[in-house]
N, C-alpha and C positions, 0 to 999 in steps of 0.2 A: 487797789483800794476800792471798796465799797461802803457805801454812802446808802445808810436808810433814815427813816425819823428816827431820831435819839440816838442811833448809832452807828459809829464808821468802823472797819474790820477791814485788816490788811493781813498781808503775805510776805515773805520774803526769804532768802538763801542766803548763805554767804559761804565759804570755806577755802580748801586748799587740796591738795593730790593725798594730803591722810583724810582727813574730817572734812564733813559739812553738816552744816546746823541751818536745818529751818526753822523758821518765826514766824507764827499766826498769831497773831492779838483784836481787839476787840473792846472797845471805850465804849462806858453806858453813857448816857445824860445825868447823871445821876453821879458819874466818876467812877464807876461800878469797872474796873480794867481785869480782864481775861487772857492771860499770854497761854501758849502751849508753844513748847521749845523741845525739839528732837533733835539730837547729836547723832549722826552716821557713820561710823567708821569706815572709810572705802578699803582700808590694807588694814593690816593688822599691825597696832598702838599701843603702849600701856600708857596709863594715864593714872598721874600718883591722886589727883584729887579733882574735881571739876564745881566750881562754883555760880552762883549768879549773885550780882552785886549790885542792888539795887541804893544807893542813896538817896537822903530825904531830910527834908529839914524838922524836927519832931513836933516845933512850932507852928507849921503846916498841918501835920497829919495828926490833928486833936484825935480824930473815929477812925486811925489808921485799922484795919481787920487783916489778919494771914495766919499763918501755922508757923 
């Protein structure tokens, strides 16, 4: 993890003997959040569909912003 003014930026792996998935993210002061998410395939996979699942309370996120 790294720690500057306004904002902290971390790293991380995780997976198994098919896939592994790294995690870079990155929090503003501001709430401003930055993920970048890479899936690896190490063997050869099929994979019917691949999602990210973010929840949220919508009563929280009045100026929620994404695609």
């Amino acid at each position: 993890m790294k720690k500057n003014d306004g904002t902290v930026a971390w790293q991380v792996s995780n997976g198994n003997d098919a896939v592994r998935m790294d995690v870079s993210g990155k929090l503003e002061f501001d709430g401003f959040l930055t993920y970048r998410i890479k899936i690896i395939a190490l063997k050869d996979l099929e994979l019917r569909d691949i999602a990210l699942d973010i929840p949220f309370d919508p009563s929280s996120a009045t100026y929620l912003m994404g695609l």
